[in-house]
C-alpha positions as CSV (number, residue, x, y, z in Angstrom):
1,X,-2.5,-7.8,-16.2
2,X,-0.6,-6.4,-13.4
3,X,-2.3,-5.5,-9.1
4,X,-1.1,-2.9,-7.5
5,X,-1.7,-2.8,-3.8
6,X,-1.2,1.3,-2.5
7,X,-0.7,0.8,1.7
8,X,-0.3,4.2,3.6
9,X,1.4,2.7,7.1
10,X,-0.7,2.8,10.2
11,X,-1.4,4.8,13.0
12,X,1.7,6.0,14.6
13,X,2.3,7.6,18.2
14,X,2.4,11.6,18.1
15,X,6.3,13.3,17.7
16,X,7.3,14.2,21.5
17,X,10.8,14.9,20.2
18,X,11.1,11.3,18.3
19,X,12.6,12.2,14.3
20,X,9.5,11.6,12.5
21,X,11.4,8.7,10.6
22,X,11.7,6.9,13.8
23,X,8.3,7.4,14.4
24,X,7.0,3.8,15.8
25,X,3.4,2.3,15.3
26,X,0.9,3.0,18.3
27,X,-1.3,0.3,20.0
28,X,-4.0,1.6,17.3
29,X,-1.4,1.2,14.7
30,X,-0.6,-2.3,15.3
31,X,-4.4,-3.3,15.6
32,X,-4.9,-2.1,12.5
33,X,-1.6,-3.9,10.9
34,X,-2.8,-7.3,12.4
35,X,-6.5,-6.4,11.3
36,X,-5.0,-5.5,7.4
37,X,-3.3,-8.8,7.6
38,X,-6.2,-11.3,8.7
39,X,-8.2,-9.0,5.4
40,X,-4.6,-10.2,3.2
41,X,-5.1,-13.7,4.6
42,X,-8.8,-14.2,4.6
43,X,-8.8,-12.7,0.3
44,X,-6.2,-15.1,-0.4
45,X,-3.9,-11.8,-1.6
46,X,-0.6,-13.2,-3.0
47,X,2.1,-10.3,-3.1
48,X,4.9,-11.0,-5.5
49,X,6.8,-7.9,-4.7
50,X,6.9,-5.2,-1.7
51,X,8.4,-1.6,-1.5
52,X,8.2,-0.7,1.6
53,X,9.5,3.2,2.8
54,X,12.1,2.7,5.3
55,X,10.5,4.7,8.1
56,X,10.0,2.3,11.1
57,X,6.0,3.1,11.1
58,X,6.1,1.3,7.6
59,X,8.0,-1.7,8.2
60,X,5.9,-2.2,11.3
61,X,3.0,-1.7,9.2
62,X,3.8,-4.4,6.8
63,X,6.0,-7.1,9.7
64,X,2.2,-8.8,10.3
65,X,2.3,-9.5,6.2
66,X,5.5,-10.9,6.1
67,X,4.7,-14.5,7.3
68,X,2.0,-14.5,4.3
69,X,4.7,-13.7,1.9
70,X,4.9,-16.2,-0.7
71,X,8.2,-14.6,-2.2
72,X,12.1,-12.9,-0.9
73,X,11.2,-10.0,-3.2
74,X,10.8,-7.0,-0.7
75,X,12.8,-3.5,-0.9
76,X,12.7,-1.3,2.2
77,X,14.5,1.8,1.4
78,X,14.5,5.1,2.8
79,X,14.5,6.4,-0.9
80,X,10.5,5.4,-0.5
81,X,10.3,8.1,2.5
82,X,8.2,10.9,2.0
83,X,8.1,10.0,-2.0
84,X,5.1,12.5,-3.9
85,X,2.9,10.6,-6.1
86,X,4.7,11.1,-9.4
87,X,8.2,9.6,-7.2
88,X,5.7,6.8,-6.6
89,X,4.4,6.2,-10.3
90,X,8.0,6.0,-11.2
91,X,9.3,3.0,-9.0
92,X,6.1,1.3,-9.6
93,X,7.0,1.6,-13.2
94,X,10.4,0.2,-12.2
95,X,8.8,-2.8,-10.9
96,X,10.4,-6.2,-12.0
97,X,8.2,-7.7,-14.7
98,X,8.8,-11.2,-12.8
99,X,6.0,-9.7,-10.8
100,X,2.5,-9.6,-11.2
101,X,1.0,-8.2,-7.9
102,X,3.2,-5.8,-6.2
103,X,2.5,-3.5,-2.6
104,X,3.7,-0.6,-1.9
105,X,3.7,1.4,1.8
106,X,4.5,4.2,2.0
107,X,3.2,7.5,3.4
108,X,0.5,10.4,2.5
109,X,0.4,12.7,0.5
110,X,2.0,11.0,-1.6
111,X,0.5,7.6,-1.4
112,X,-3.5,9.4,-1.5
113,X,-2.6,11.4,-4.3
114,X,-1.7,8.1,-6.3
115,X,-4.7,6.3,-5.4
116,X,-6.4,9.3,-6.9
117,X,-4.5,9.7,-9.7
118,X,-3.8,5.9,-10.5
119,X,-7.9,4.9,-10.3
120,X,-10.1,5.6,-13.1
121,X,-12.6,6.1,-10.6
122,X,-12.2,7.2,-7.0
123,X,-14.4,5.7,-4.3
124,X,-16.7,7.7,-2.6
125,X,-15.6,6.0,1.4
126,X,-11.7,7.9,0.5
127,X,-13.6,11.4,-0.2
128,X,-13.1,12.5,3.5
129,X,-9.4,11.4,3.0
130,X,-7.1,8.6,3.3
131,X,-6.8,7.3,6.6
132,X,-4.1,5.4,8.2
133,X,-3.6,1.7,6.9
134,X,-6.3,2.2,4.3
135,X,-5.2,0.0,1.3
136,X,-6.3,0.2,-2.1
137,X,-5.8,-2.9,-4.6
138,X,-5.3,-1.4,-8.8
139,X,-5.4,-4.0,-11.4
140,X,-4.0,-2.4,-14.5
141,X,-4.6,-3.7,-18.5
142,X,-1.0,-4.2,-19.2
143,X,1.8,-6.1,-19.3
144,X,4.5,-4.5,-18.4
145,X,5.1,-2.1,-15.2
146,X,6.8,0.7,-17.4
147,X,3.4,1.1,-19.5
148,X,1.3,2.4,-16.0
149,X,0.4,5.8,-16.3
150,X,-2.8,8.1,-14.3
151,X,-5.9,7.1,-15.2
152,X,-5.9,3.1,-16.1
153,X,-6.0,1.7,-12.7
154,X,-9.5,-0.2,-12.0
155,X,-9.8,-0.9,-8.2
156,X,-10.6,-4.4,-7.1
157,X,-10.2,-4.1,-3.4
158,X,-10.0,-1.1,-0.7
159,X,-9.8,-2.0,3.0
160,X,-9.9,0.6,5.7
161,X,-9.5,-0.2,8.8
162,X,-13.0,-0.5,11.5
163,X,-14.5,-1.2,8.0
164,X,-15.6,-4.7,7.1
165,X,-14.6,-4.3,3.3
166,X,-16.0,-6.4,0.7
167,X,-14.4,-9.6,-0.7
168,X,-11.9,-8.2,-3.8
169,X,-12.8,-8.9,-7.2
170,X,-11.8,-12.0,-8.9
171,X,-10.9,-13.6,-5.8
């Protein structure tokens, strides 16, 4: 069995002539990074692996998970920037086995589109869309990380933020 948490970074402060890549998180953005992590802490979520996009909105997302980290394994990239859904499906299927329960943050569409596609069903709360630091935990019948494909994911957890979510399955 393999968990796939799906994080699209937080709130970030408008353009004004910034490079959108450089983009930092705004004062909502970090309340809602500290308020994902105390949700991490509290569920006793244990990442194995991170893939993190190497926009600084997404590594200021994930900085107030790091100290619950129980493992060195994080890639930030800027090949994660901007990737679409099937870019996504493809380094989650490049995932080291090692692993069992990976997160990834990255950025919408891309990172809605997979939660769609990824979930055998598709929560009624994401119909209006997927807002900023919404995270949705996928646990997938499989072994390996090269044999995810659309459709198998079965969500255990979804937290958005100003949401008290429920306790994830199996926790």
């Amino acid at each position: 069995m393999k968990t796939l948490y799906l994080l699209r970074h937080a709130h970030a402060i408008e353009g004004a002539g910034i490079p959108d890549i450089d983009r930092p998180l705004s004062a909502q953005g970090q309340a809602e990074a500290q308020s994902l992590a105390a949700y991490v802490k509290n569920a006793g979520i244990a990442f194995d692996f991170v893939m993190c996009s190497g926009a600084l909105r997404t590594q200021e997302t994930f900085e107030p998970l790091r100290s619950l980290l129980r493992t060195q394994e994080i890639e930030i990239a800027s090949d994660f920037y901007g990737l679409s859904e099937e870019g996504i499906l493809e380094v989650v299927q490049g995932i080291p086995e090692t692993a069992t329960c990976a997160l990834y943050i990255g950025h919408n569409p891309g990172v809605a589109f997979s939660m769609f596609r990824l979930s055998q069903t598709f929560p009624a709360a994401l119909e209006e869309g997927v807002a900023p630091a919404t995270c949705m935990g996928l646990q997938f019948p499989c072994e390996r990380w090269a044999d995810i494909r659309w459709g198998m994911g079965q969500m255990v957890t979804l937290f958005q933020p100003g949401q008290v979510p429920p306790a994830p399955k199996g926790s």
